[in-house]
Gaussian input, Z-matrix of N, CA and C with variables (Angstrom, degrees):
# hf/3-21g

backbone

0 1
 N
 C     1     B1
 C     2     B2     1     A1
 N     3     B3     2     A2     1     D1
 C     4     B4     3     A3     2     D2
 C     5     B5     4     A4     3     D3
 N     6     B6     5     A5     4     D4
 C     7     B7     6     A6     5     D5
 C     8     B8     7     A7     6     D6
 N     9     B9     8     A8     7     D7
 C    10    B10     9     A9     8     D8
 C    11    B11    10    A10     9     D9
 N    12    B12    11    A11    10    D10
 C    13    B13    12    A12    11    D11
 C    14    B14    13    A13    12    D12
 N    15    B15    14    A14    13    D13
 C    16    B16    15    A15    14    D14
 C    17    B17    16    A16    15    D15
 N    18    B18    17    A17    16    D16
 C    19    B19    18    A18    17    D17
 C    20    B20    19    A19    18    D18
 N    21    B21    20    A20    19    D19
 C    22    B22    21    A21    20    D20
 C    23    B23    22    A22    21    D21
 N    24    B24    23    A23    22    D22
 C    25    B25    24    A24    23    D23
 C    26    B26    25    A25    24    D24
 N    27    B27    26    A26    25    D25
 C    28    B28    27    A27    26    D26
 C    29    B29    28    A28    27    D27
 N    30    B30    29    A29    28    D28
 C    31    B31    30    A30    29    D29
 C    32    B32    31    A31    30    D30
 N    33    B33    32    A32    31    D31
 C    34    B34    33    A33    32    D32
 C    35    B35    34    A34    33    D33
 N    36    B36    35    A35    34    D34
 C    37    B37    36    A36    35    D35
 C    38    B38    37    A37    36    D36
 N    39    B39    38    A38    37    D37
 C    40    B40    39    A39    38    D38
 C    41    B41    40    A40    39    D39
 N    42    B42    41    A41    40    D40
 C    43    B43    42    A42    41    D41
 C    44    B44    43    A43    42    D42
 N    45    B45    44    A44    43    D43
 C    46    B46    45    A45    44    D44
 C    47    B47    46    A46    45    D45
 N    48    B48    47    A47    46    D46
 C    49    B49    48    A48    47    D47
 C    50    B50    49    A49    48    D48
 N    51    B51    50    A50    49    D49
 C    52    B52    51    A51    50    D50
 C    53    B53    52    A52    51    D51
 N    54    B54    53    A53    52    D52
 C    55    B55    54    A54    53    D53
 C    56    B56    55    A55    54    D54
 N    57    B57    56    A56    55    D55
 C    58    B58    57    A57    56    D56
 C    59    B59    58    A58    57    D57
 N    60    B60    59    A59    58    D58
 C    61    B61    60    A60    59    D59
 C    62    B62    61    A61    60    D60
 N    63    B63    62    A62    61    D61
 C    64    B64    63    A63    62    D62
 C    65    B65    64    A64    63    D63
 N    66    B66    65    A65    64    D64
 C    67    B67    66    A66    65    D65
 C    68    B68    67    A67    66    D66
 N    69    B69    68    A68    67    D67
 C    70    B70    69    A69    68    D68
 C    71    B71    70    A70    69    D69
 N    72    B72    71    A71    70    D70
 C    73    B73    72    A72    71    D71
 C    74    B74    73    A73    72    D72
 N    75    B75    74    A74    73    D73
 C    76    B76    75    A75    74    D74
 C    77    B77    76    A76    75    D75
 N    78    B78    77    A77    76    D76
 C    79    B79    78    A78    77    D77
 C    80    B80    79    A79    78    D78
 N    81    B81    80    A80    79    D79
 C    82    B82    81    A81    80    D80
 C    83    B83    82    A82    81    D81
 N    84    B84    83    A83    82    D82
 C    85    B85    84    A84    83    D83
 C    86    B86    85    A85    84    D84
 N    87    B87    86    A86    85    D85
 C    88    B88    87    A87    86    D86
 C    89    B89    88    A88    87    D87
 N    90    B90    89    A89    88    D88
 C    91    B91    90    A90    89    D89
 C    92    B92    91    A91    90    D90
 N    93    B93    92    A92    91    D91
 C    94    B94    93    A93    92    D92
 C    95    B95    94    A94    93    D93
 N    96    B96    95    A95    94    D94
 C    97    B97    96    A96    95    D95
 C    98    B98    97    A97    96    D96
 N    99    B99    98    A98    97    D97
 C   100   B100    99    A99    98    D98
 C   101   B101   100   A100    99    D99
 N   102   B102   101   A101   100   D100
 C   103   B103   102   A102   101   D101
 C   104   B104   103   A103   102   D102
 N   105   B105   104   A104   103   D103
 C   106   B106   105   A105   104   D104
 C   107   B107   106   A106   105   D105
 N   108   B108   107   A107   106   D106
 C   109   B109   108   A108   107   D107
 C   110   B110   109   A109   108   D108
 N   111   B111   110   A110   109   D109
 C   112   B112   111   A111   110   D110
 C   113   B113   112   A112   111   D111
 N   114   B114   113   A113   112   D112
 C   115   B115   114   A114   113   D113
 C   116   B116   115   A115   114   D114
 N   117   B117   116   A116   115   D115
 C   118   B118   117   A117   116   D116
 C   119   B119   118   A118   117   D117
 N   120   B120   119   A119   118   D118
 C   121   B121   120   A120   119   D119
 C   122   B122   121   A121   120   D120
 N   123   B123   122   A122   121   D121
 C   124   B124   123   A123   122   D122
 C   125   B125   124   A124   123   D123
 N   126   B126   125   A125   124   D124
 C   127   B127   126   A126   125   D125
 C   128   B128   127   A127   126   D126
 N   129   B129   128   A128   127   D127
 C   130   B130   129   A129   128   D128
 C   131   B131   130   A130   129   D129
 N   132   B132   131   A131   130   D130
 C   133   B133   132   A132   131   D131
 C   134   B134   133   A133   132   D132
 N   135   B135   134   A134   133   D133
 C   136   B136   135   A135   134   D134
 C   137   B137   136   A136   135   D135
 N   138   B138   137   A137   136   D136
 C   139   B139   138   A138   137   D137
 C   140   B140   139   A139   138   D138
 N   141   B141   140   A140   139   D139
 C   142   B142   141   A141   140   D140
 C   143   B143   142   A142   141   D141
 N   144   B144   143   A143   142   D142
 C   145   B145   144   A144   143   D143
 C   146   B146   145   A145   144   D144
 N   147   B147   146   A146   145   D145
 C   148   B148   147   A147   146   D146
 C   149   B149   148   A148   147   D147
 N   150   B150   149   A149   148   D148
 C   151   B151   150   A150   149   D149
 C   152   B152   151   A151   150   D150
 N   153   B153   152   A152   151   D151
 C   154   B154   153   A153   152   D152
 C   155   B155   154   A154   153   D153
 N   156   B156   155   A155   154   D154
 C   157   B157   156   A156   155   D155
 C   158   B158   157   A157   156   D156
 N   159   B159   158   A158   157   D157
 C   160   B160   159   A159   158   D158
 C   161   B161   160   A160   159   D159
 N   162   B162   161   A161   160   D160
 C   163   B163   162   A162   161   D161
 C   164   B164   163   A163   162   D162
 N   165   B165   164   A164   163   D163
 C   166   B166   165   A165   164   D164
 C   167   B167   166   A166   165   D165
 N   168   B168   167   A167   166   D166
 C   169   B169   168   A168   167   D167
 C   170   B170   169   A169   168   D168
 N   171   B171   170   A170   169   D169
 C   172   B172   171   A171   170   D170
 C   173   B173   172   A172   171   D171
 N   174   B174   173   A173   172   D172
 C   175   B175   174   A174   173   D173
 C   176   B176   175   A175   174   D174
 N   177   B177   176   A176   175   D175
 C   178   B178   177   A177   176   D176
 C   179   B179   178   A178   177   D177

   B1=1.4401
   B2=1.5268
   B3=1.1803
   B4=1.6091
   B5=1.4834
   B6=1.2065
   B7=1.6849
   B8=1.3950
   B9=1.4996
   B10=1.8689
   B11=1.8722
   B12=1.5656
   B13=1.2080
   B14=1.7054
   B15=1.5375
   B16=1.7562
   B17=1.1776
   B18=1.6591
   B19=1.2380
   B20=1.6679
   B21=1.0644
   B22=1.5202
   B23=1.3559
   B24=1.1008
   B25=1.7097
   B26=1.7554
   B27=1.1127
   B28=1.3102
   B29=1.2704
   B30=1.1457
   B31=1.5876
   B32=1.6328
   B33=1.3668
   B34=2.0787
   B35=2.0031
   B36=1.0534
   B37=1.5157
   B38=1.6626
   B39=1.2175
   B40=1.7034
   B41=1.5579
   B42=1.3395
   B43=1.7515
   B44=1.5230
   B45=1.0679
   B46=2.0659
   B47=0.9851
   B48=1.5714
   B49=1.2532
   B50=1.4339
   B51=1.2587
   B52=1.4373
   B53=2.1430
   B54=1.5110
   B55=1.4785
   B56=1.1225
   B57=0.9605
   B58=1.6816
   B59=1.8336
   B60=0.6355
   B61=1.9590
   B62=2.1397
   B63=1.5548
   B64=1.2800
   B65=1.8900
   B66=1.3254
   B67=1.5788
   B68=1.4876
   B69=1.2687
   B70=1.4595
   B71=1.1909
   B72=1.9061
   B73=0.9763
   B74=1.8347
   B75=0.8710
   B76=1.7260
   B77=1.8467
   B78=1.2426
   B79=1.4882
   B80=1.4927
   B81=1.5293
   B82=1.9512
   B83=1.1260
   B84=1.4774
   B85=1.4860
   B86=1.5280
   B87=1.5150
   B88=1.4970
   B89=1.4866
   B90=1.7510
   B91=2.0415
   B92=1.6879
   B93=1.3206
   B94=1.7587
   B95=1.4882
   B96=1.2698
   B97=1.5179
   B98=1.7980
   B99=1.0654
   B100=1.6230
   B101=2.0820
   B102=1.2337
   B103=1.5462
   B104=1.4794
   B105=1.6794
   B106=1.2479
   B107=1.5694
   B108=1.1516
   B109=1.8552
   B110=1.9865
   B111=1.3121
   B112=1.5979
   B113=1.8478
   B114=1.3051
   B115=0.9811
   B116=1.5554
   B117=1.6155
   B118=1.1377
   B119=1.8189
   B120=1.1705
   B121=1.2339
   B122=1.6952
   B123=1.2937
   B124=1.4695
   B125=2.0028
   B126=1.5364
   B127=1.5294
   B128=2.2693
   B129=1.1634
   B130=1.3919
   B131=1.4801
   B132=1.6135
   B133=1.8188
   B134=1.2739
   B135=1.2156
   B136=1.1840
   B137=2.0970
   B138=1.4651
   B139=1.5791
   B140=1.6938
   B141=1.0682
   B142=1.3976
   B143=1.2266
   B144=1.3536
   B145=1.0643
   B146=1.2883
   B147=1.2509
   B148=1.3184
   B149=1.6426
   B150=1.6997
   B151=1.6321
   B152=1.1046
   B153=1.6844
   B154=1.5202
   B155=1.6859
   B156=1.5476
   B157=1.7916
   B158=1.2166
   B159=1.3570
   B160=1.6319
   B161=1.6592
   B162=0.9330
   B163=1.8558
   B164=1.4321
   B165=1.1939
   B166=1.6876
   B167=0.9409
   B168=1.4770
   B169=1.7142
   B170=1.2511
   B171=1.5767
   B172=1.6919
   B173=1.1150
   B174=1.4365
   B175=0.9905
   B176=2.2215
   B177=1.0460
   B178=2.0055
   B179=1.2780
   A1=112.63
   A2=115.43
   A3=117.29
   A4=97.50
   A5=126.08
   A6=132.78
   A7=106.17
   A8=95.54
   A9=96.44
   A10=99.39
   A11=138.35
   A12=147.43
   A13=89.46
   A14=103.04
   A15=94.41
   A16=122.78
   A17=115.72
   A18=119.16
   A19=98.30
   A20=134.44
   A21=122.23
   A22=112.48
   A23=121.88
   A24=122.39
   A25=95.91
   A26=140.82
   A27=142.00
   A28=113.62
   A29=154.42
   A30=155.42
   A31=126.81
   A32=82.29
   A33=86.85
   A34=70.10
   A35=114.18
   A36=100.32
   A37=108.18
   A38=112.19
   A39=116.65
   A40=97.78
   A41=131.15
   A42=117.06
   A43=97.93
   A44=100.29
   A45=84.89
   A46=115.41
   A47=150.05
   A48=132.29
   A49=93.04
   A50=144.41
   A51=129.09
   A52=108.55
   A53=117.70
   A54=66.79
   A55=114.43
   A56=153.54
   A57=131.00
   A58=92.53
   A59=118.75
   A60=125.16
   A61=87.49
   A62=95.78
   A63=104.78
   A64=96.43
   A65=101.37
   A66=123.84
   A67=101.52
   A68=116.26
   A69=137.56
   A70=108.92
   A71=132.68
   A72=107.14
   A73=117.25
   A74=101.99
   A75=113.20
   A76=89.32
   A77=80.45
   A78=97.63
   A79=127.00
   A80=98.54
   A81=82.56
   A82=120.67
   A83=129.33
   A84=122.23
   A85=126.14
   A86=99.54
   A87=116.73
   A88=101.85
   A89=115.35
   A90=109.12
   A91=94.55
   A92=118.08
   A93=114.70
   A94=106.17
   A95=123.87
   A96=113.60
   A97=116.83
   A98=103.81
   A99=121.26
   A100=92.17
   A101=112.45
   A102=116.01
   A103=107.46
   A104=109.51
   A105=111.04
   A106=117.99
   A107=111.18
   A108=121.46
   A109=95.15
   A110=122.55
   A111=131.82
   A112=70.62
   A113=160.53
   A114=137.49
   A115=138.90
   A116=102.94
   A117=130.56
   A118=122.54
   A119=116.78
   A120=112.49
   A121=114.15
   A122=112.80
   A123=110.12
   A124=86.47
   A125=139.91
   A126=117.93
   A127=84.24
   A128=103.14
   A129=93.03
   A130=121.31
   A131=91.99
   A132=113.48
   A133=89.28
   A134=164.20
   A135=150.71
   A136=87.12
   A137=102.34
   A138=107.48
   A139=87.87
   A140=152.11
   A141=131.73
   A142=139.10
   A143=132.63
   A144=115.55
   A145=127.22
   A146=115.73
   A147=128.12
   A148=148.53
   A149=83.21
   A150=102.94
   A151=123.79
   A152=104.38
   A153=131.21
   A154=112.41
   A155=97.90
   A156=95.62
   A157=109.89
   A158=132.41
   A159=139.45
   A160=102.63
   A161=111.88
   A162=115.49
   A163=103.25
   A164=100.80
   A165=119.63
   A166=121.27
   A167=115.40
   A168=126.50
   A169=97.74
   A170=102.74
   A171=115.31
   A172=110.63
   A173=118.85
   A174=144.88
   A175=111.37
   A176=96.17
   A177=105.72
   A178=92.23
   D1=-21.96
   D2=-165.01
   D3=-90.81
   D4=-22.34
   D5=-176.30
   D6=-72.11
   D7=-36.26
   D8=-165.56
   D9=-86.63
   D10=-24.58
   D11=-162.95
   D12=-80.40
   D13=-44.86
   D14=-176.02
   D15=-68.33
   D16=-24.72
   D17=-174.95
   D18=-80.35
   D19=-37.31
   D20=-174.75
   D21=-88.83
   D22=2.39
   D23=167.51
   D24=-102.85
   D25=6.96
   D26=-179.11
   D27=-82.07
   D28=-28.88
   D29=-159.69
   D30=-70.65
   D31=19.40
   D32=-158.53
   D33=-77.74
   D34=-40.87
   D35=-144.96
   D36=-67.94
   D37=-44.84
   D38=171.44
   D39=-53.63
   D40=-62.11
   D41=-167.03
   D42=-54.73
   D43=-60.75
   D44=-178.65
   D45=-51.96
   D46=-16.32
   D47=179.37
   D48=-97.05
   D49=-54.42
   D50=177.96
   D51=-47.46
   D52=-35.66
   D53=156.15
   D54=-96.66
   D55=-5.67
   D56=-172.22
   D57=-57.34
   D58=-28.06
   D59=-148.13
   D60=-86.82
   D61=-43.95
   D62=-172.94
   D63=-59.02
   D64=-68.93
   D65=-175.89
   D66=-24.48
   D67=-69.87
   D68=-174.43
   D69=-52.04
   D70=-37.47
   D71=171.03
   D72=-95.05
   D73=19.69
   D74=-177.34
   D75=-73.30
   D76=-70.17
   D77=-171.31
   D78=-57.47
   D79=-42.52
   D80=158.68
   D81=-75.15
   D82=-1.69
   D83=170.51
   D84=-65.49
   D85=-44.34
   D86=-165.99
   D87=-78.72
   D88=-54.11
   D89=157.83
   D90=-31.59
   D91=-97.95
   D92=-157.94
   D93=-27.80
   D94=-58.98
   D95=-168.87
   D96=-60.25
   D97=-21.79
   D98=-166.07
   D99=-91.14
   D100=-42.56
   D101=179.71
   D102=-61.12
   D103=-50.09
   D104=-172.88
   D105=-71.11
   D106=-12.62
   D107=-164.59
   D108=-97.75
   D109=-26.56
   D110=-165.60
   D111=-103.41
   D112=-39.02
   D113=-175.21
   D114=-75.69
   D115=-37.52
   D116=142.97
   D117=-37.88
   D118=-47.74
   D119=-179.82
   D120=-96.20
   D121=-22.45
   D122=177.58
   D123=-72.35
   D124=-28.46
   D125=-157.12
   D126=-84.52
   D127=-12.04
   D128=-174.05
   D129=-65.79
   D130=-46.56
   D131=-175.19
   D132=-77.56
   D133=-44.48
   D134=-106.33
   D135=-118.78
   D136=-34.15
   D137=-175.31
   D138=-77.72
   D139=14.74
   D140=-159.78
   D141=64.81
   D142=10.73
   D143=159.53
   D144=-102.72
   D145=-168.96
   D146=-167.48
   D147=-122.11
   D148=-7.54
   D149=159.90
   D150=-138.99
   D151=73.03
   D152=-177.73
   D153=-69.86
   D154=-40.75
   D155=-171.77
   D156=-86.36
   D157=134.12
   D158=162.93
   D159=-34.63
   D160=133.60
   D161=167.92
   D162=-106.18
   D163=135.67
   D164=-178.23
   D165=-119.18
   D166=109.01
   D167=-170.39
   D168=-110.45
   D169=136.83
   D170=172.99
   D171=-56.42
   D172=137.28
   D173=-178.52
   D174=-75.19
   D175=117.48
   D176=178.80
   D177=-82.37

């Protein structure tokens, strides 16, 4: 009985690795999206032009 109580009080360790696994992919998502958006505009400037960045006017 004591084998089977340890095994069902055991699970902390798999949920913590599903998030770390979760965490990890949060986070390489938002780097890639953030790499690809700083990449996009360095191939813009780099072709010569000159109004690569979105301009943002306050909103009335």
């Amino acid at each position: 009985m004591a084998d089977h109580d340890r095994q069902d009080g055991n699970r902390r360790g798999p949920v913590i690795a599903l998030v770390v696994v979760v965490l990890l992919f949060v986070v390489g998502w938002i780097l890639t999206q953030m790499l690809y958006s700083n990449g996009r505009l360095e191939d813009c400037l780099l072709s010569g032009r000159t109004n690569c960045a979105p301009i943002q006017t306050p909103s009335r």
